[in-house]
N, C-alpha and C positions, 0 to 999 in steps of 0.2 A: 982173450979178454972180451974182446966181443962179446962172442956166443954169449958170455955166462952175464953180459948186460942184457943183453935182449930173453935173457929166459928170464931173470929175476923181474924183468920191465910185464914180461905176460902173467906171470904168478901175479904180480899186484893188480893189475886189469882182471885176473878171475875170483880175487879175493872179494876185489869193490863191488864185481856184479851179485858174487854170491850173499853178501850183506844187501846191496841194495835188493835182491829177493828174498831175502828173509823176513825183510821189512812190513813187503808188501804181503806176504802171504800171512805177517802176524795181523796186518791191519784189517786183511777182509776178514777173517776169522771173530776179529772185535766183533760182538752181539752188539748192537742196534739200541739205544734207547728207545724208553717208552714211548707210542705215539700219542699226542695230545687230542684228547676226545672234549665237546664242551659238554658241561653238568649243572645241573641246579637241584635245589633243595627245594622238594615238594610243602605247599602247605596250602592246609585247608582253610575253605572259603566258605562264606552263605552264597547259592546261587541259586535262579531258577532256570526249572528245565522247562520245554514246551512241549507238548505233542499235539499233533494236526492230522487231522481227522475227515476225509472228501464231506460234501457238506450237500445238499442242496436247499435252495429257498422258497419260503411259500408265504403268502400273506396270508394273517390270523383269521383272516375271510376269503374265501374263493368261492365265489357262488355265480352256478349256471343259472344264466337268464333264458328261461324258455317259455316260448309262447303256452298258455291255456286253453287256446279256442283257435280253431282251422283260420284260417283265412290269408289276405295279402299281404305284404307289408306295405302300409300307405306312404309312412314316413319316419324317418333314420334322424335321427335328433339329437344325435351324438356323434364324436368321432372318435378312432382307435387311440385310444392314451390320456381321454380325456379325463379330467377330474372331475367326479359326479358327488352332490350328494344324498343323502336319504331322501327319498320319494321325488326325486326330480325325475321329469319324463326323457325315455329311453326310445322308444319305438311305439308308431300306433300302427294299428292293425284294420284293415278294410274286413268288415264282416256284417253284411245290411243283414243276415238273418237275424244277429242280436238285436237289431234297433227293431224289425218287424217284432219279435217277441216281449217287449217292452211295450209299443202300441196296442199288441192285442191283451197282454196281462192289463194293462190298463182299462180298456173297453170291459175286460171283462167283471173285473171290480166296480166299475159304474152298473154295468149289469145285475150284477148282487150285491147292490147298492141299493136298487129298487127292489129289486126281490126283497130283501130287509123291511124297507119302507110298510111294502104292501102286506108283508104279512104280521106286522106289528101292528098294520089298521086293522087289519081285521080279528087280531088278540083282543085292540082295544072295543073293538063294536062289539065281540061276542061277550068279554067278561060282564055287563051290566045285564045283558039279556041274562044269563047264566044267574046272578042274583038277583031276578023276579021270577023266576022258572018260566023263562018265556020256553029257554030251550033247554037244551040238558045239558049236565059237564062234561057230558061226551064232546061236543064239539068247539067248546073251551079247550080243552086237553086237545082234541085234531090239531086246534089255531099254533096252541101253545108250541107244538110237534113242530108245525110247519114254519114258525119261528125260528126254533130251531136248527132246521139245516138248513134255511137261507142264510141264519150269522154264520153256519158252517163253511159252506160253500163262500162267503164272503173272505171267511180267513185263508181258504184257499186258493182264492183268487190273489191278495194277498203275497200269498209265501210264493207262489207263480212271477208275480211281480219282482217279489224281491232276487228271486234266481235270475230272471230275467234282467234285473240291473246288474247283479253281479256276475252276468255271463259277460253285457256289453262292458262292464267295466276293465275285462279283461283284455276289451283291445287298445288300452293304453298302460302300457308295461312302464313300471316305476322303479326304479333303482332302490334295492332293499334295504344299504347300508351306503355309509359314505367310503369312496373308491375310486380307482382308476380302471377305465371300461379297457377289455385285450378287443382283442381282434374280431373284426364281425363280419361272418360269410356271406351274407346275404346282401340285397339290396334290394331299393324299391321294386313292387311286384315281382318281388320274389313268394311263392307259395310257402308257407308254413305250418306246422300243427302241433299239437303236444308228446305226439310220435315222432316228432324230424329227429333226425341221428345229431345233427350236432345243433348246438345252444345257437340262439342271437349273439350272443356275446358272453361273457365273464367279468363281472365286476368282482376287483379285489379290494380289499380292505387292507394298505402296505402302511397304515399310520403306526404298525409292531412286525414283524415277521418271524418266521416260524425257522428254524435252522436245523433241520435234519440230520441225523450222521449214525454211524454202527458201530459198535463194540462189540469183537468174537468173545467168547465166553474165558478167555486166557487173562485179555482184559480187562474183561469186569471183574473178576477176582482179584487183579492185581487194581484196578479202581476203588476196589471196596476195602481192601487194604488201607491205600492209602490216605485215604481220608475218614476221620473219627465219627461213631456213632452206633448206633446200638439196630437202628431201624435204617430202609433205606431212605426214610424223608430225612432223618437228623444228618447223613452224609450226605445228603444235598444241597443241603443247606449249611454244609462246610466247605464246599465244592466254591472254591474262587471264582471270580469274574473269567468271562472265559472272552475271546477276540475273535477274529469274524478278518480271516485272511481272504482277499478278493480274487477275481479271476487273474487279472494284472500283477500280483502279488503285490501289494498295499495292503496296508491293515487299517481296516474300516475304525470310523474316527468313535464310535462308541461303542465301548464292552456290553455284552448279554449276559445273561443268569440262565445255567439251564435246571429246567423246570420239569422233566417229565424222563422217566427211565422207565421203557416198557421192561417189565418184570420175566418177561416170557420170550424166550430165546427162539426165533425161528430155525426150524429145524431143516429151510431150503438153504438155507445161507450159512447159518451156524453163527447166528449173532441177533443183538438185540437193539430197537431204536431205543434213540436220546433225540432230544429237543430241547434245543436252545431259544428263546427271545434275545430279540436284538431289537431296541428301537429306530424307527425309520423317519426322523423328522421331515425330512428334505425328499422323501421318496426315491433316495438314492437303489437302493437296495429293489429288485424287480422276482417278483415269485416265477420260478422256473429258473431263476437263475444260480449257478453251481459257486461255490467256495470252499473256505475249508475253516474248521472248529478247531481255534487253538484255547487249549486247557495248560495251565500252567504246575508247576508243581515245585512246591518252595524247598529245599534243601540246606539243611546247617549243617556245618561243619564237612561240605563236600571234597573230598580229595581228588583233583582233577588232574589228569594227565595227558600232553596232547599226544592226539594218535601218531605221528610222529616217530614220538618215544615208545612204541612198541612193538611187537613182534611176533609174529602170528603163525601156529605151532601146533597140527596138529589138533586144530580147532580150539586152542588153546591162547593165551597172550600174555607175554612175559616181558620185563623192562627188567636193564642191568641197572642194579644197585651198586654204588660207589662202596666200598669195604672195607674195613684196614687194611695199611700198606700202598694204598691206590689202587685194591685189588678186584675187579668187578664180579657181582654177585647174578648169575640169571634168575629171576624172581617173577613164578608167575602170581596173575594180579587177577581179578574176577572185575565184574563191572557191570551197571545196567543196561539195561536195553536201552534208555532214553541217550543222548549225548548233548552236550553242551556245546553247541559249534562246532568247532574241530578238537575236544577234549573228551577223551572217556573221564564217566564216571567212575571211580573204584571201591568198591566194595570191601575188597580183601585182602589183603598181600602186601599196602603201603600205609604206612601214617605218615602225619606232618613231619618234616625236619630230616627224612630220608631223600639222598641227594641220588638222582638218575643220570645215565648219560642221553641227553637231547637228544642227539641224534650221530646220522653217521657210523651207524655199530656194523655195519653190514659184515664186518672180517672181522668183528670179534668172537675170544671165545670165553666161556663162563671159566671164571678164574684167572683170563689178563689181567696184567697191571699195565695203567695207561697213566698217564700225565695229566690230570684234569685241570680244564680252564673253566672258572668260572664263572657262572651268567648269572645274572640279576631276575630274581624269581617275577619282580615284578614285568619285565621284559618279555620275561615268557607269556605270561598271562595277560598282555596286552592287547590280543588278539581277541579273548572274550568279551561277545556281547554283551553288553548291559542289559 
């Protein structure tokens, strides 16, 4: 009686285990619901795009100041950075040959000054002899001669003089334009001539500046694209306001117009200038100094998608599309060059009301079905700049 309790006692102990592992082997076997991926529903927006362009600056005027006549520098009458304006004095210059040649053009014009005199008297004495035939018109006609090249000689005494003033005039050097004077090598008694290798100084004119920058020839095609006109003056002048990014990265407080597209593609570089104006009230802006040219570019109805959401393939760029059923779609998508913050542009492959998955796909594959949760479009796009 025993025995046959203790065997019926083990039978039920291998029955319970053998259930309780069937259990378990049906439960790991259960497939896995969908994982939850978060999604939003694209839609299109007006934005604009920027592109930035290395820049450097130049005032509308740059102009070397160099001496026209040898001599010393006497005196320095300016300092570096100062504000000058039109014909204010800059530098004089020690040079007594000019003043000698100024004294003697002088003396010499007093000189043929008399000469003049005297042979005008003697026009006058011989014409009345000449109408009584005291003498003959021969020596009327000598007088007259001799008149003549004394006024001659007088006017070249004269034009001697006038070179003579305008040699000394050269040793006080004037400021050509209104400007801010750069840097000046020299100092008092320092030698100078109109052969020296570098200038007295450079007066610039920064009341506008010049904003330099390059477009490769890819470019300017894709520039002339986008803006409407038949000629290239008429796309310049649909060419928006453009901004004037600083070295600090700050954006200079007033927009330029750029005014000037060299037509002629340099063939060392493989691109062509543009020039921008920016106005310089406050002389903030300094010529030699570097920036950068931002051009704006308006876009409607843009379909933006952050980078984020895509996937890069191949040289290629694809974003999963939410599908019927919850079923995700691999979809590649085309896009500009330009980007809007951290969003591509897309050209191709999405319209508005198409919902993607944000992020997180790294272990999906084209044709899962996930669990979407979803996100407020406006949330996503919170991130872009205005």
């Amino acid at each position: 009686m025993r025995k046959v309790t203790t065997l019926f006692f083990s039978m039920s102990i291998g029955m319970l285990l053998a259930s309780c592992g069937n259990k378990d082997a049906k439960n790991a076997a259960a497939p896995a619901g969908p994982q939850a991926y978060p999604v939003f529903t694209v839609k299109s927006q007006t934005t604009e795009l920027n592109s930035d362009y290395p820049a450097t600056i130049e005032g509308i005027q740059n102009i070397d100041i160099r001496p026209k006549v040898d001599g010393f520098i006497q005196k320095i009458l300016v300092d570096e950075g100062a504000v000058v304006k039109k014909g204010q004095l800059l530098f004089t210059i020690m040079a007594p040959q000019y003043e000698q040649e100024v004294r003697t053009a002088k003396a010499a014009i007093s000189s043929a000054e008399a000469d003049v005199f005297a042979a005008q008297l003697q026009v006058n004495k011989t014409k009345p002899l000449v109408e009584k035939d005291i003498i003959s018109k021969y020596d009327l006609d000598a007088a007259q001669l001799t008149l003549q090249s004394k006024k001659a000689a007088l006017a070249q005494a004269k034009a001697t003089l006038a070179n003579a003033q305008v040699n000394l005039g050269y040793t006080s050097i004037t400021s050509p334009v209104d400007g801010i004077v750069g840097s000046i090598p020299y100092r008092n008694g320092s030698l100078v001539s109109s052969t020296s290798t570098e200038p007295l100084t450079t007066v610039s004119n920064t009341s506008k500046v010049y904003a330099y920058f390059s477009l490769n020839e890819k470019q300017l095609l894709d520039f002339s694209k986008t803006y409407k006109g038949n000629t290239l003056a008429q796309q310049m002048s649909n060419i928006p306001a453009v901004s004037l990014v600083l070295a600090d990265g700050t954006v200079y407080a007033q927009n330029g117009k750029i005014e000037s597209i060299n037509s002629q593609i340099n063939t060392n570089t493989g691109s062509a200038s543009l020039r921008a104006t920016f106005p310089n009230p406050v002389a903030l802006l300094k010529s030699g100094g570097s920036a950068s040219v931002r051009i704006p570019q308006h876009v409607e109805n843009a379909i933006l998608v952050p980078q984020k959401s895509t996937i890069d393939l191949q040289g290629k760029k694809f974003v999963y599309i939410l599908g019927d059923s919850s079923k995700i779609i691999s979809t590649e998508i085309q896009i500009m060059d330009l980007a809007k913050d951290k969003f591509y542009v897309v050209t191709k492959g999405l319209k508005a009301g198409d919902k993607i998955v944000l992020e997180g796909f790294q272990s999906l594959k084209d044709g899962a079905k996930i669990k979407p949760e979803e996100q407020s479009a406006d949330s996503v796009y919170a991130d872009i700049k205005k």
